[in-house]
N, C-alpha and C positions, 0 to 999 in steps of 0.2 A: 826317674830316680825316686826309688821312696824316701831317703834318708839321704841332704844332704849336710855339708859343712862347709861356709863360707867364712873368708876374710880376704883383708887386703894386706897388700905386701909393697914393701917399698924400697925399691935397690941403690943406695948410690951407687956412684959413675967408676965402673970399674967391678962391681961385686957382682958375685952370681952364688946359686946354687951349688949342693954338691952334686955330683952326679951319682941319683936316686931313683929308683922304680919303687911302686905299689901296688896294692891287689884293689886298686879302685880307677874310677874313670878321674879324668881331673879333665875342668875346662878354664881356661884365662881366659879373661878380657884386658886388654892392657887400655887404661885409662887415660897415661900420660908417657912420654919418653918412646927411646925404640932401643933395640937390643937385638940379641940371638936367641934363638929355641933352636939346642942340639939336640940330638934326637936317635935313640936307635930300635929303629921297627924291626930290628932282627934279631932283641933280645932275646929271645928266646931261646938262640945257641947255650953256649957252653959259659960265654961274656957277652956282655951288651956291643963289643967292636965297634968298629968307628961308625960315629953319627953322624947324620945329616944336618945340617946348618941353615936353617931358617930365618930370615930378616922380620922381626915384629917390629910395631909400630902401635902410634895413637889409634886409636877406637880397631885396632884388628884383633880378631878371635880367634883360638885355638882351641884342639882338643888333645887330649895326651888319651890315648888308649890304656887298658889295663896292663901294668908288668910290664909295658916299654922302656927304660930308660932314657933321662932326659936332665935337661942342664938348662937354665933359666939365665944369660949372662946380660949386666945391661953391658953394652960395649959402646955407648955411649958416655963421651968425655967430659959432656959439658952439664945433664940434667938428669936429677932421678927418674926412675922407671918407675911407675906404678902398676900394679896387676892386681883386679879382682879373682881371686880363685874360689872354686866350687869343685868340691870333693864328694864322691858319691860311697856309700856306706863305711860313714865314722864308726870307732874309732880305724885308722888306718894303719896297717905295716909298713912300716919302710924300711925298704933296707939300701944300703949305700956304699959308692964306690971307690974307692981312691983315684981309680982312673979307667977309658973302656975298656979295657981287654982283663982287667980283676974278671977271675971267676965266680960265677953267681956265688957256692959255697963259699967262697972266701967273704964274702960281702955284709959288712955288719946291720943286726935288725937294729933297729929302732922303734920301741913299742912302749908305749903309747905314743906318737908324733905330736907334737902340739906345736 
């Protein structure tokens, strides 16, 4: 990656993500807490359709592909989630979804994401 963007993010117990895709790679590191990574590697249809459900945890790492759509949830009760994130060529588009089966056109940008 030539260009990237880093920060950390902090979930309380119960919060997440909207469910979001970008025209970038993204990697986590989750530093503290455990949670879900939903996931749909078959955005690429029409909508992102249902995703896969991933169990994260302390010191596991992930990678989101580009244009995947994906949901960040801590679904833990009791302690926040922490995750390092790295973003590869800022700034980035996002565009965002009510729910998976919203059609990509229907899904609103986000630009500049900060």
């Amino acid at each position: 990656m030539k260009e990237v963007e880093i920060w950390l993010q902090t979930f309380s117990p119960g919060s997440r993500t909207p469910i979001y895709r970008h025209s970038c790679e993204e990697v986590f590191v989750v530093l503290k807490g455990s949670g879900t990574l939903l996931i749909a590697s078959n955005s690429h249809e029409k909508h992102p359709g249902k995703p896969q459900e991933f169990p994260i945890f302390s010191n596991s790492t992930f990678h989101n592909p580009m244009n995947d759509a994906h949901q960040v949830w801590n679904t833990n009760a009791n302690d926040d989630l922490q995750v390092l994130v790295v973003i590869s060529r800022p700034p980035v588009k996002v565009f965002m979804y009510e729910d998976w089966f919203m059609p990509h056109t229907a899904s609103k940008l986000k630009y500049p994401y900060y």
